[in-house]
C-alpha positions as CSV (number, residue, x, y, z in Angstrom):
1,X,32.6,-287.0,-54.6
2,X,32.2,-287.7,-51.3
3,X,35.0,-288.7,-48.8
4,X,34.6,-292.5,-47.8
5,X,35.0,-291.8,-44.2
6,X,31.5,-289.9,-44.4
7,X,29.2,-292.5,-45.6
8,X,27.4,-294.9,-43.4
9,X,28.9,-298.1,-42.7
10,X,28.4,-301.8,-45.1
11,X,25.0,-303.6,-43.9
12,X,25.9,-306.9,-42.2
13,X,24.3,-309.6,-44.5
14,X,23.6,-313.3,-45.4
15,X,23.2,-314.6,-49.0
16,X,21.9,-318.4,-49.8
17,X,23.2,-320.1,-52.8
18,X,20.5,-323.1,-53.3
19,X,21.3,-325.7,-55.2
20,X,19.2,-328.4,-56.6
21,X,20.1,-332.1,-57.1
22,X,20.8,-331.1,-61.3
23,X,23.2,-328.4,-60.0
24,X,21.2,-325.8,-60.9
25,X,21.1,-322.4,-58.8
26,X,17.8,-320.9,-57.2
27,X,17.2,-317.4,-58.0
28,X,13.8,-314.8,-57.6
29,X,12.9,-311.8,-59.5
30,X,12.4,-308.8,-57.4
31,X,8.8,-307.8,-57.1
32,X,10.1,-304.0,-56.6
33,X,12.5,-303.8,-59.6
34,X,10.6,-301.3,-61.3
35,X,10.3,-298.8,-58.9
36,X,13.5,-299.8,-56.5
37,X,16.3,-297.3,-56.0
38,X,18.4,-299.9,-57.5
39,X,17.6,-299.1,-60.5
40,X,14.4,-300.3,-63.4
41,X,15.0,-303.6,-64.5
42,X,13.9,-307.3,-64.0
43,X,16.8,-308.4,-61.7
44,X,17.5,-311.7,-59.9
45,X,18.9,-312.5,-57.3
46,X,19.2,-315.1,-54.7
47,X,17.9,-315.0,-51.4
48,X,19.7,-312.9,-49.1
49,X,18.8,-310.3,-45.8
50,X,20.5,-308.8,-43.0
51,X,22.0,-310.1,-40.1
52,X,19.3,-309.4,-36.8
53,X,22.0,-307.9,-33.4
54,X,23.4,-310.7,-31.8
55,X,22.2,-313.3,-34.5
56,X,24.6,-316.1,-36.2
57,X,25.2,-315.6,-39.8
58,X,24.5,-318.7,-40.3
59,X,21.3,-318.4,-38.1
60,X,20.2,-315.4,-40.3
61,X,20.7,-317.3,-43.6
62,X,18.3,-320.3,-42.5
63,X,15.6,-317.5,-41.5
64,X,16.3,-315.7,-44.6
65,X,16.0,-318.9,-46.6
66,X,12.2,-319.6,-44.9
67,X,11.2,-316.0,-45.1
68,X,12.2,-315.4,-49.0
69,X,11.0,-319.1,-50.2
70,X,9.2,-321.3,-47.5
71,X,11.9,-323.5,-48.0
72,X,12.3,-325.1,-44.6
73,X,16.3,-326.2,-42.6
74,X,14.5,-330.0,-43.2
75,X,15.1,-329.5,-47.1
76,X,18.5,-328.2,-47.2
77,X,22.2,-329.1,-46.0
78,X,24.8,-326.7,-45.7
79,X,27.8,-327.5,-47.8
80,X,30.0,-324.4,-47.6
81,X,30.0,-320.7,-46.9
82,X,32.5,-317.6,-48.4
83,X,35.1,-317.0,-46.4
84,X,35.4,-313.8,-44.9
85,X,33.0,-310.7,-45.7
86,X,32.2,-309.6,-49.4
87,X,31.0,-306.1,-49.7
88,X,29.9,-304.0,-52.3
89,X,28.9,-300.2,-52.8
90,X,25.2,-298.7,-53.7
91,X,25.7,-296.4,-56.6
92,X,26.0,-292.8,-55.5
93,X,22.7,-291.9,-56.4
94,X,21.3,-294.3,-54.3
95,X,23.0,-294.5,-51.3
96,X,20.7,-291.9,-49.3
97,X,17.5,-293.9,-50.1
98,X,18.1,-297.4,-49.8
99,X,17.8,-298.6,-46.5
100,X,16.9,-294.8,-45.4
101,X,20.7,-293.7,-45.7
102,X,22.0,-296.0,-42.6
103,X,24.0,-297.9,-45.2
104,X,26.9,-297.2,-48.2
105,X,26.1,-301.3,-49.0
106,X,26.8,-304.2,-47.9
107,X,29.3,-306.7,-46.3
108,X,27.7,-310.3,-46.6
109,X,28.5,-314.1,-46.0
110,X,27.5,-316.3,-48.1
111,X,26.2,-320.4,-47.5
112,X,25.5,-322.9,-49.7
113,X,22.9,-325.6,-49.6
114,X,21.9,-328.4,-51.2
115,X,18.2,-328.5,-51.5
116,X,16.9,-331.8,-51.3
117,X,13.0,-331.0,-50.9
118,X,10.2,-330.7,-53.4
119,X,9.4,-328.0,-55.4
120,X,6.3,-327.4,-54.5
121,X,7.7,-326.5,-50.2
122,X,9.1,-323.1,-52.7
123,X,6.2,-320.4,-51.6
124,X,7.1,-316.7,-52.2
125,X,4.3,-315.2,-49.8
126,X,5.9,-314.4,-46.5
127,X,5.2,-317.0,-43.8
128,X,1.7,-315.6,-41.9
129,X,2.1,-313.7,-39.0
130,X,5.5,-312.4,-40.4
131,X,5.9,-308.7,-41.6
132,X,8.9,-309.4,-44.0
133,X,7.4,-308.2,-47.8
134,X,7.3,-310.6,-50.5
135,X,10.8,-310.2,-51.9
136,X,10.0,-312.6,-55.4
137,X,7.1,-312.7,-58.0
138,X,9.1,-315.1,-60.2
139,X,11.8,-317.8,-59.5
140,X,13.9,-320.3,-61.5
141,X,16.4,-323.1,-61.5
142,X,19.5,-321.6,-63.3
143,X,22.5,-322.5,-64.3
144,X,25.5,-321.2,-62.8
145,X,27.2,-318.8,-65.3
146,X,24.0,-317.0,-65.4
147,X,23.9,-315.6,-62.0
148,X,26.0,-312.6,-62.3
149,X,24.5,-311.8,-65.7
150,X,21.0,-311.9,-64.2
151,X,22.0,-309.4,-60.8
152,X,21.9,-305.8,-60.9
153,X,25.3,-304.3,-61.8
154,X,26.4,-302.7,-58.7
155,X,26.0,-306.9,-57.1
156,X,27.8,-308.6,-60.0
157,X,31.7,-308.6,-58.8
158,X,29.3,-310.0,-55.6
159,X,28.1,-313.3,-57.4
160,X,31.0,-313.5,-59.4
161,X,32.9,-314.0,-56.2
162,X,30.0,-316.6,-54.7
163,X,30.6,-318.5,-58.0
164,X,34.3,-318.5,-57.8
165,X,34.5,-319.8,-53.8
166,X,31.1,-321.9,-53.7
167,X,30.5,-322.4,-57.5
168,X,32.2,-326.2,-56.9
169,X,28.9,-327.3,-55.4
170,X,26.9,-326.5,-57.9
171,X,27.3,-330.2,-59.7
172,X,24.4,-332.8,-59.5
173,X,24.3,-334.7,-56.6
């Protein structure tokens, strides 16, 4: 076991919640669940990145939003955010690969929008001239319950508490 104040520090992050005019939530399958040090599976997630030095969280979740879905700040309108940071831990076995060891997890803040655009704006390629990796292969409009059943396990208390403090959005408009 090793002692807490060894390990790296939490990863600053943003996550979106986006939420369409039925209510529904916006989640991506990883393209590297496979082979991620996460662990195999086919997990979801929402979008969600770090926070650049010197950048506004809520400037890193608009960026994060066009770089994970195309989605432009013309389609959506912020309705909320989490209130303070919430963090969780990589699994042991993990925590010297991801992110090449600089991190034990991360500490993130959450936003929620309302996405009034089309479907069609949704492109999971990374905008050209960009060198952010295709994060997605799949997405889906999905209720809300489902999110924390569709994360990896290490993230769930994560989206259980982004349901909890911005779930009350997530009602048709």
């Amino acid at each position: 076991m090793t002692d807490d104040t060894t390990l790296p520090d939490y990863r600053p992050c943003v996550g979106i919640m986006i939420i369409n005019p039925q209510g529904l939530i916006w989640m991506g399958r990883r393209t590297d669940a496979p082979k991620d040090p996460e662990g195999r599976g086919a997990w979801w997630q929402m979008p969600q990145g770090g926070i650049d030095p010197g950048e506004e969280s809520e400037t890193a979740a608009f960026r994060e939003l066009h770089e994970e879905t195309a989605i432009p700040a013309s389609s959506v309108r912020l309705l909320g955010r989490t209130e303070g940071w919430l963090t969780y831990e990589l699994p042991s076995a993990i925590q010297g690969r991801a992110w090449k060891g600089r991190y034990r997890g991360q500490k993130q803040v959450w936003f929620a929008m309302r996405f009034n655009g089309s479907d069609q704006e949704i492109n999971l390629d990374p905008p050209p001239g960009q060198s952010h990796k295709r994060e997605f292969d799949e997405w889906a409009w999905v209720p809300l319950p489902e999110i924390s059943e569709r994360v990896v396990s290490f993230k769930r208390e994560v989206y259980i508490a982004v349901a909890e403090q911005l779930g009350s959005f997530a009602k048709p408009a």
